[in-house]
C-alpha angles and dihedrals in degrees: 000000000000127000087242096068087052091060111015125157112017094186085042089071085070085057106041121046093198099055122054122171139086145237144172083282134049119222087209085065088045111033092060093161129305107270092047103094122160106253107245115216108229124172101201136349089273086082099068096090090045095070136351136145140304112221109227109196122190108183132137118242118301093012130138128250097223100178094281097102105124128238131226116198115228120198116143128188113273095340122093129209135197110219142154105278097191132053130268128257125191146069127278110261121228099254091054091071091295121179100298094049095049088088089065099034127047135178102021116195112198125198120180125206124191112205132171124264118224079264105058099252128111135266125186124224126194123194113198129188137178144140149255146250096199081070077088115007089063101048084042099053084044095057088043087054091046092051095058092046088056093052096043090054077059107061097043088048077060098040090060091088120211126008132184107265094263101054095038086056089056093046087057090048086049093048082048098060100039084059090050084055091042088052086050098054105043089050086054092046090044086064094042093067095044084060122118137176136026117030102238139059111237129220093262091059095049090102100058124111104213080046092052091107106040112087114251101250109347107182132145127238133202135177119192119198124209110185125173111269102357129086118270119264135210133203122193124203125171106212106199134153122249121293107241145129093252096164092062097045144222098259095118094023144257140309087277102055093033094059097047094058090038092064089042094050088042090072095071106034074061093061094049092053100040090238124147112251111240114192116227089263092055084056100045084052089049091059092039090069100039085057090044095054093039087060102037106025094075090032090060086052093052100051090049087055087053087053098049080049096047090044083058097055086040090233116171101188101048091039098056086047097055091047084058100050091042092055088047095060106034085058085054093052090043098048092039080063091037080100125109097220082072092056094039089052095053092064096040098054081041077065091051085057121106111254100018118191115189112223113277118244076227096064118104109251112251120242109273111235123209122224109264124241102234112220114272080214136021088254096060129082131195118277096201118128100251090042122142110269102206102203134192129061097253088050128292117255114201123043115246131200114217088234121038104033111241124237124257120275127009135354102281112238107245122239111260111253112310136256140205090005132070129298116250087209076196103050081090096059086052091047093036091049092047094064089067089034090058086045092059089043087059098040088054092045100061100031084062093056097047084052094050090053097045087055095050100045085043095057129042102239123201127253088269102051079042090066095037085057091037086064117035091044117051126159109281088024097114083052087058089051091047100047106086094030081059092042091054087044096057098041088054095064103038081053088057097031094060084041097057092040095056095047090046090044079055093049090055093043092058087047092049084044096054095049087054083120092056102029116201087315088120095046089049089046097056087042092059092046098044099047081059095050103047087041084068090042100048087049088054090051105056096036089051089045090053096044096056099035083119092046102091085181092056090041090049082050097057102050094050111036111010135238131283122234115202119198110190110195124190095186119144124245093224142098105329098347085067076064093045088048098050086042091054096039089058085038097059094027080066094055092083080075089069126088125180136216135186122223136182107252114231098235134349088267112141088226089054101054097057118114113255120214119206133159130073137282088283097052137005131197110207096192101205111209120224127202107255092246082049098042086054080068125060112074123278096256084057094044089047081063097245101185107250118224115223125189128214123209122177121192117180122196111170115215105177141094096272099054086054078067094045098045088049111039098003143057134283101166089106089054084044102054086044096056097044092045096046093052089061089048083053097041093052092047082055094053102049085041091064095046095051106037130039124248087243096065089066127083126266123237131196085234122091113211110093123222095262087071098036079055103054089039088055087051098055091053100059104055079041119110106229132133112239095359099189088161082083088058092048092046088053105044092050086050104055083047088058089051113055082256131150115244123220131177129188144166126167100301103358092252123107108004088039092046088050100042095044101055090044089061098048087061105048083047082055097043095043098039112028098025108255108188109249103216076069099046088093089046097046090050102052087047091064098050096039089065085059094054127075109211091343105302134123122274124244085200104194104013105112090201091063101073095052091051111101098201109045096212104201120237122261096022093167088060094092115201100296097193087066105048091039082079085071140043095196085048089047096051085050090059103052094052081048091061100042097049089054089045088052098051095045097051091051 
């Protein structure tokens, strides 16, 4: 849908409370009363179908249309155009933003078309537009998630003890910088909250800093199609601009380019501050295991409380559950460890320490101690040849090693890592080892005691072995056996667990240090990209989940594959849109990072049906509530909250003026890698797709072509060598509809290209699928832009300034008409010094 309906009447806004916005033209202006309608002028019934008039509904979610909807008069010079000529009646259906969706989209602006079919009947075509709340709640609960990382970082750069003076120096320069970032971000959400009015955050406002994390022009579209004897149709599009940083500029490039010369220049900042250098992939698994412990480490000690609790009541079955569940997690936890960065960065933060000894060649050298198998199953033990022996027939309570013999009681929790004395480089693989070793312990433990009370329920003693089990077993006396084996359990890993955390504390410390030049920019900078981007994705997702909630093939898609999310860009790779688009492709390509989960809302409550973000910077959870009617019925692996992949796949093509410089005289290699490496994305997605779902879960389209061959058309175009090559966005497009996907557009600001693209699109959808006639596709076309263009200029769709501007000066007045002075060089290097001259002199 065009950008005008996004934005429309800015000095309606005065006039209507639901519906805030501008545009060249103002609805006030337009919408007199409803009986007011510009005459048309029309010689005989034939012209009918020449003009008509646009319905224009302003109505808040849920309302009825009850005939007041106002008209617009379209007639244009020397074009015709086939629209409804008599008002709507009706209500809004539930699919077109209906009452449980009015928590998520505010303000829709409806316009209805009525075009003619190949067979001369009518079909009715409603264009719907709104917008939505997640253009602020999502960026909000982001900074608020950011905020409490950073402190967090802070605290365990505080919790790493004593360091040498240098590096102690650096972790207070660290801690320095991430409270500059924390400062940042609660002013900006400070500003945030004090925020009232329209939904969305309009082009003129992109540069503003307390602005940097909300997405340009968010705003959902929706055409419904009504056609004589077939069941209506829907198409969604999110129209958004692109998601870049564009506060802090593309002088020196985007994320793309930044991050490339960051990790080059890293290297030797490395060097000057005697850190070890850690590649991109050592700090993502850094952060990886910090996330890992911060998740199991007080699970594990919760379930070992539950099975203290279970071992009380004597209960078998949840015993043996818990002791499932336990075993599950603390292999998790062992395996996640099982990494040698940890071990290297023990001993490198063991070198940061005051007084630091390197290990003497004297020194005997320490048992070596093989990785422990950790049990398939909670009755199995290890069978390695250092593995724990539990001895004794009621359980045994300290675990032993076969050679050397082990010391009375529990497992002794280790020293922390030591200072002032040398470093045992392998005191971690015995820590490390005793976490699965207390585990078997536990696991034979209880599964002797299952077994003893399985035997005596299973044979009739006599009064003497009574007593003997009388006394020997009393309630609560399992508890009393467990007790230890679970203590040391629990003391081990927290023993590993304070251990990992340091070192990768430590990791991440050497990476913060060797990005002092820079200080945290980048990471503000990706913060502010990605809270745009997963904004837009988080609108397409729930509009797309609401939409198919009937669709049990969709709905069995979704749960076991996962949805595509196509993000057509039509951003130029030339001058500061080569930065945008850097800054996008980084920003979508992080969205892999996200997963999604429903949930059932706890009321209808607009405050409890709005999607909740939780997780760190490497991976983020949006939980999506459902009304409880809603929630029923989706199926139970969705209900159980399985997360739900979701792939993102961006494809530019520029179409403008500028890219016919850049195509010519520039440079198009970055539009290029993005297109080829996001097809594979796309194709893979395809292909799992087709092993896991059947054919018949997909929607059916009029066309006849399948994917497969869109596919491998798609392939073919964007290796190929072709200017402006808009055929890659089409293929595209037709093939995430194919596939249950969600549909975004974007340019710079979501105005012109995405207005234009958009309602092309619309068309050929009602030309390939419902039949338009296509003597009237021009017409048609021209009809639905025209709506959008006020005596025939072109719209500045969301600037309010612009409808208070008498003379619409189009953008880029100095781009002369290319196509012309292409026919000859000396008219094009006129052109050139022309254009130089008028930018020098207007930027002076």
């Amino acid at each position: 849908m065009a950008r005008a309906l996004c934005c429309c009447g800015g000095r309606a806004a005065e006039e209507e409370s639901t519906f805030l916005g501008s545009a060249t033209f103002s609805v006030a202006d337009l919408l007199k009363s409803r009986d007011q309608q510009i005459s048309l002028n029309l010689r005989s019934s034939d012209d009918l179908a020449a003009v008509g008039t646009v319905v224009v509904s302003r109505m808040k979610m849920g309302e009825i249309e009850d005939g007041e909807a106002d008209h617009i008069t379209a007639d244009i010079q020397g074009q015709k155009c086939a629209l409804v000529c008599e008002s709507l009646h009706g209500t809004t259906n539930d699919k077109d933003y209906g009452p449980r969706m009015s928590a998520l989209f505010k303000n829709p602006v409806c316009k209805v078309y009525r075009f003619q079919t190949v067979d001369s009947k009518w079909m009715l075509v409603r264009e719907q537009m709104a917008e939505s709340t997640l253009s602020f709640t999502i960026p909000k609960q982001l900074i608020t998630l950011h905020i409490q990382e950073d402190s967090r970082r802070i605290q365990e750069l505080k919790d790493l003890g004593e360091l040498s003076p240098h590096w102690d120096n650096l972790r207070r320069e660290v801690i320095t910088r991430y409270d500059q970032v924390i400062r940042s971000y609660q002013e900006n959400l400070e500003e945030l909250d004090k925020l009232t009015g329209p939904s969305f955050k309009p082009s003129c406002s992109k540069a503003q800093k307390y602005l940097e994390f909300i997405p340009i022009n968010l705003h959902t579209q929706r055409m419904r199609v009504t056609c004589p004897r077939k069941t209506d149709a829907f198409y969604d599009i999110i129209t958004v601009g692109a998601p870049a940083a564009h506060f802090q500029g593309f002088k020196s490039g985007g994320l793309q380019r930044l991050l490339g010369r960051y990790e080059n220049e890293k290297k030797s900042y490395s060097t000057a501050y005697q850190c070890i250098y850690y590649s991109p992939e050592q700090t993502a698994r850094a952060r990886d295991v910090l996330g890992t412990l911060s998740e199991l480490q007080p699970l594990i000690g919760s379930l070992a409380d539950r099975l203290l609790q279970a071992a009380q009541q004597r209960c078998a079955h949840a015993l043996r559950d818990t002791l499932k569940s336990l075993a599950e997690k603390t292999e998790q936890f062992v395996h996640a460890l099982k990494d040698e960065l940890v071990k290297s960065a023990l001993l490198a933060l063991h070198a940061a320490r005051p007084g630091y000894v390197s290990k003497t060649q004297t020194q005997t050298p320490p048992l070596q101690t093989r990785a422990p198998q950790m049990p398939s199953h909670p009755g199995q033990t290890v069978t390695e040849p250092d593995a724990v022996v539990c001895n004794n027939v009621a359980g045994a309570q300290t675990p032993t090693k076969e050679e050397p013999p082990p010391p009375a009681g529990p497992l002794e929790r280790q020293d922390s890592i030591p200072h002032h004395k040398e470093y045992d480089e392998e005191e971690w693989d015995r820590v490390w080892a005793n976490v699965a070793k207390s585990l078997n312990c536990v696991i034979a433990l209880v599964d002797k005691l299952q077994e003893q009370d399985n035997n005596n329920q299973e044979s009739t003693p006599d009064q003497a072995l009574a007593d003997v089990i009388t006394s020997h077993n009393p309630t609560g006396e399992w508890r009393e056996q467990l007790s230890p084996l679970v203590a040391s359990l629990k003391e081990c890993v927290t023993e590993v667990g304070d251990r990992a955390q340091k070192s990768m504390t430590f990791v991440l410390l050497q990476e913060a240090v060797c990005s002092i030049p820079q200080g945290l920019f980048l990471q503000q900078r990706r913060d502010v990209v990605f809270s745009q981007a997963l904004s837009a994705l988080a609108c397409g997702f729930v509009m797309r989940l609401y939409a198919g909630l009937e669709d049990k093939g969709f709905l069995q898609q979704l749960h076991l594959v996962g949805l595509v999310a196509q993000f057509e860009s039509l951003l130029s790779t030339y001058s500061e849109e080569i930065g945008m688009l850097e800054d996008m492709e980084t920003g979508i390509s992080d969205l892999h990072r996200v997963t999604f989960r429903i949930t059932e809302a706890k009321s209808d409550d607009p405050a409890d049906l709005q999607p909740v973000v939780s997780g760190r910077r490497d991976h983020y959870t949006v939980e999506v509530p459902l009304p409880q009617q809603s929630f029923q019925m989706i199926p139970p692996e969705l209900r159980e909250g399985k997360p739900l992949q979701v792939y993102p796949v961006l494809f530019n093509v520029g179409i403008n003026e500028q890219q016919t410089i850049a195509e010519r005289f520039g440079d198009i290699s970055l539009q290029e890698r993005i297109n080829q490496r996001n097809f594979e994305i796309l194709d893979g997605y395809f292909k799992t797709l087709s092993d896991k779902v059947p054919s018949e879960c997909l929607p059916c389209f009029q066309t006849q072509m399948d994917v497969k061959e869109l596919l491998e058309t798609l392939g073919q175009n964007v290796v190929t060598k072709k200017r402006k090559n808009v055929e890659i966005l089409w293929l595209a497009g037709t093939i995430c509809r194919r596939l249950n996907g969600i549909r975004f557009t974007s340019c710079k600001s979501a105005k012109d290209r995405t207005s234009m693209s958009v309602t092309l699109e619309q068309c050929a959808l009602l030309r390939d699928e419902h039949q338009l006639n296509k003597d009237y596709f021009i017409r048609a076309l021209d009809c639905m832009r025209s709506s959008r263009l006020t005596q025939g200029e072109a719209a500045q769709w969301d600037d309010p300034e612009a409808g208070s501007v008498a003379n619409h000066k189009p953008a880029s007045r100095h781009f002369y008409p290319i196509a012309l002075l292409l026919v000859s060089s000396h008219l094009l290097v006129v052109w050139l010094i022309l254009s130089l001259v008028f930018l020098l002199a207007k930027y002076q």
